[in-house]
C-alpha positions as CSV (number, residue, x, y, z in Angstrom):
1,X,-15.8,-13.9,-2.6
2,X,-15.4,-10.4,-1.0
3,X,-14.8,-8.9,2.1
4,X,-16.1,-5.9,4.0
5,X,-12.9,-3.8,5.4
6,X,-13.4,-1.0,7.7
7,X,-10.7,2.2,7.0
8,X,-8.6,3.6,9.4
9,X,-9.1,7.2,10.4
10,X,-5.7,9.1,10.6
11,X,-7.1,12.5,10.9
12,X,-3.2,13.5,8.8
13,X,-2.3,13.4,5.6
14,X,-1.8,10.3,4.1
15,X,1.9,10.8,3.3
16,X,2.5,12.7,6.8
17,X,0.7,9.2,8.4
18,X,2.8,6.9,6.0
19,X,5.7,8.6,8.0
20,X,8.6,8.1,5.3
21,X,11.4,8.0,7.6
22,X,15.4,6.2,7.0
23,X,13.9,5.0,3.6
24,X,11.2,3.7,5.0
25,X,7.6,3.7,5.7
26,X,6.6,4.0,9.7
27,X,3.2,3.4,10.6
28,X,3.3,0.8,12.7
29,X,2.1,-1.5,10.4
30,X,5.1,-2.8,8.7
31,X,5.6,-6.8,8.7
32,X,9.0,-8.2,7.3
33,X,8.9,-10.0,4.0
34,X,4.6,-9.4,3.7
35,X,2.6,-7.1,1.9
36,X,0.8,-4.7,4.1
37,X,-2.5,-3.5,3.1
38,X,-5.1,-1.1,4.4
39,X,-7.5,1.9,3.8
40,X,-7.1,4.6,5.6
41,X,-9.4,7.8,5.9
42,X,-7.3,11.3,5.9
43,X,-8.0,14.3,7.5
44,X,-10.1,15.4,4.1
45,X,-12.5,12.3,4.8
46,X,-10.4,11.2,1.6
47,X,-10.4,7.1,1.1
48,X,-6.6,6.1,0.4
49,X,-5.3,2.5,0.0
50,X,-1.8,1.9,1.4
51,X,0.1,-1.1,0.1
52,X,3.7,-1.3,2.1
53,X,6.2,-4.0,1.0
54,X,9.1,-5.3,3.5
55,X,9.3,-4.1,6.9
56,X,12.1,-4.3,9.7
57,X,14.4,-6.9,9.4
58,X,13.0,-8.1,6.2
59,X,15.2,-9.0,3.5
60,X,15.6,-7.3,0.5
61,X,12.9,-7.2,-2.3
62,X,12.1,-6.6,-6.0
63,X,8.6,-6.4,-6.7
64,X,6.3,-5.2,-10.3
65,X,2.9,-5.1,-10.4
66,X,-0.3,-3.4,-11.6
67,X,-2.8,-1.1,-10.5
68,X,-5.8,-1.5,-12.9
69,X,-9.5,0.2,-12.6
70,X,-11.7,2.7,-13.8
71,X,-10.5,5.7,-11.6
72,X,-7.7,7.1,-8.9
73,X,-4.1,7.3,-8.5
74,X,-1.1,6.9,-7.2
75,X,-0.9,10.5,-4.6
76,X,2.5,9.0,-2.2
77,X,5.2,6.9,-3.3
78,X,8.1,5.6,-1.3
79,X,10.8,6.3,-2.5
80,X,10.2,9.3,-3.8
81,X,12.2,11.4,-6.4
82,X,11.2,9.2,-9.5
83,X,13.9,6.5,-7.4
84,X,11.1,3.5,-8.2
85,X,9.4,4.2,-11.2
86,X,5.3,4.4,-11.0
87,X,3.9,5.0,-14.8
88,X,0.5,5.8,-16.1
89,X,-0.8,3.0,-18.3
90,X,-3.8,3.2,-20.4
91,X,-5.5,0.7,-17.9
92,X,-3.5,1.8,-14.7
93,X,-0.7,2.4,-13.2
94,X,2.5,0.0,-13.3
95,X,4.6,-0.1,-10.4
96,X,8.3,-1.3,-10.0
97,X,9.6,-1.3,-6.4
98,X,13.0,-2.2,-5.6
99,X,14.4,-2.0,-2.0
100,X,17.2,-3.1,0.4
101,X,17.1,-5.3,3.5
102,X,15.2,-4.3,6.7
103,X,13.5,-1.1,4.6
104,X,10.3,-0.7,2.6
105,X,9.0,0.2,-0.5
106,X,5.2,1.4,-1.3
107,X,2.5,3.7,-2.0
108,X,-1.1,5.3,-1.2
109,X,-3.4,5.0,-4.0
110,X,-6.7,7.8,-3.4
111,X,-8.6,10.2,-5.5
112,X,-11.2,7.9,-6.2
113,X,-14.6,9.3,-7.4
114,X,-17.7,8.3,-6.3
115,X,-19.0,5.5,-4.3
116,X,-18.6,2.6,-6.8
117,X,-15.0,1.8,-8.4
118,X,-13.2,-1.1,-8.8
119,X,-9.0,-1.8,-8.8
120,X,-7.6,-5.5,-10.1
121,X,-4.2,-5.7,-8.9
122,X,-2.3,-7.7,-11.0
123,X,1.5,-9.1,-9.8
124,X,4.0,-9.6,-12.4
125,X,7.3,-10.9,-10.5
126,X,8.2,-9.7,-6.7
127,X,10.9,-11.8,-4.4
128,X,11.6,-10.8,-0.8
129,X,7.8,-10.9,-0.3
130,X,6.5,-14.4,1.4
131,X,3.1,-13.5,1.9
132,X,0.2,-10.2,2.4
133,X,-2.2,-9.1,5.1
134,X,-5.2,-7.2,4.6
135,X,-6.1,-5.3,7.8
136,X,-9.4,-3.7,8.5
137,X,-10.1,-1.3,11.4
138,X,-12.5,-1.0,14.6
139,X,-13.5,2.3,15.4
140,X,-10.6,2.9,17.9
141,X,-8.0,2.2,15.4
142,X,-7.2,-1.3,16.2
143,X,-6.0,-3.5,13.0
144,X,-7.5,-7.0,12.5
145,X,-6.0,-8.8,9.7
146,X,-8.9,-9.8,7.7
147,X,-7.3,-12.2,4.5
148,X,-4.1,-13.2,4.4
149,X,-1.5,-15.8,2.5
150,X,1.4,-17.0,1.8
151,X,3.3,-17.4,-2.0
């Protein structure tokens, strides 16, 4: 099945909004041990998705993964500095996150062209992580979590 989501406007830069603060993101969206996920609209009209792991409180986590489909990239990654490795595949991107307890790891993925792409996000091994939430927007900026899970 599919889901419509509705992105948030943040009228900021995607990394100035991701707010990367004490090793950490800050936008007020963080949930411990969950994967946060969201589109967000910058102040380019630009279409990013953010995916934070951890979150306040949250215990530490290991996480690798895939970002496979036919066009973007990874523009913001926390923690920056080559400190968690994001590499160029010929299908994607591969990710490897690795962070302590009560901090976050993750990343804006944007530059897509056109109207019509599609990403498969493909997990390899994570711990620390119990579950995700995909939120989706009103046109005030208030977050409804549209899917979510556990495992």
């Amino acid at each position: 099945g599919s889901q419509e989501v509705n992105a948030l406007k943040i009228n900021e830069s995607f990394e100035s909004f991701y707010n990367f603060t004490n090793w950490s993101a800050n936008t007020g969206f963080e949930k411990a041990n969950e994967l946060v996920a969201f589109f967000a609209l910058d102040d380019m009209d630009n279409l990013g998705l953010y995916m934070i792991f951890g979150g306040p409180s949250g215990q530490a986590g290991n996480i690798v993964f895939d970002i496979n489909g036919n066009n973007g990239e990874v523009v913001f990654v926390d923690d920056p500095g080559d400190r968690d490795p994001v590499v160029s595949t010929a299908t994607g991107t591969n990710v490897k996150f690795t962070y302590v307890a009560g901090k976050t790891d993750g990343l804006v993925f944007s530059n897509f062209l056109g109207d019509f792409w599609g990403l498969d996000i493909v997990f390899g091994s994570f711990s620390g992580i119990d579950g995700y939430s995909f939120l989706s927007f009103d046109g005030n900026g208030q977050a409804t979590t549209v899917l979510s899970g556990t495992g």
